[in-house]
C-alpha positions in Angstrom: 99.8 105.3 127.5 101.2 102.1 128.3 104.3 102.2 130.5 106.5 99.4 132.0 109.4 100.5 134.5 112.4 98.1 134.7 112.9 96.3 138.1 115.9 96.2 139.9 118.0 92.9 138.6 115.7 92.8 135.0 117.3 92.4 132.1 115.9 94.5 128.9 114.5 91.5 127.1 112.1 90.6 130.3 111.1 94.1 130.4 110.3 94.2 127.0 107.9 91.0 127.0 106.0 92.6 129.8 105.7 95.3 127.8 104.5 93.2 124.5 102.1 91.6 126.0 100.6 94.8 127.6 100.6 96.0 124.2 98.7 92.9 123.2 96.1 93.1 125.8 95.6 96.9 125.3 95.0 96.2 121.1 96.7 99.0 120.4 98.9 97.4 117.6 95.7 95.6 116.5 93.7 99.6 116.0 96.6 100.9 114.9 96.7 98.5 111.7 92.9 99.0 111.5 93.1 102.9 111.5 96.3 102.8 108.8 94.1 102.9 105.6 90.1 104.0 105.3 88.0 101.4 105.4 84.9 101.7 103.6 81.6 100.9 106.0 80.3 98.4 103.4 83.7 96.3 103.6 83.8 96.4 107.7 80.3 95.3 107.6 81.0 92.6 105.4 84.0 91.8 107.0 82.4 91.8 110.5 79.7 90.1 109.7 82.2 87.2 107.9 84.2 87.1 111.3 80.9 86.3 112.9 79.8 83.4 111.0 83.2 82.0 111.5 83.0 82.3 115.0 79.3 80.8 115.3 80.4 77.7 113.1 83.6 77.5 115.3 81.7 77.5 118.7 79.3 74.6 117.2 81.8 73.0 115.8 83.1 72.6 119.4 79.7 72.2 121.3 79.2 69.0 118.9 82.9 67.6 119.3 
């Protein structure tokens, strides 16, 4: 579980940022919106496998320019 404790002299909206971005890092928002609705294997293959070949071209992409 992801905690943040408020410092002496912090305001709420500080403490809150800190607490975003741990959320962030952690992915927890990120597998919470992937474990909302079934997801068929076929589809997360496809999807993967999509999110690869973007990356590949991406990293190329920048290797060449």
């Amino acid at each position: 579980m992801i905690s943040v404790t408020v410092k002496e002299n912090e305001s709420i909206d500080k403490a809150l940022k800190r607490f975003k971005k741990k959320l962030d890092k952690a992915g927890v928002l990120r597998e919470y919106r992937a474990r909302t609705f079934y997801e068929k294997p076929s589809v997360k293959k496809k999807r993967e496998l999509a999110r690869a070949i973007y990356r590949q071209k991406k990293e190329q992409s920048e290797m060449q320019g």
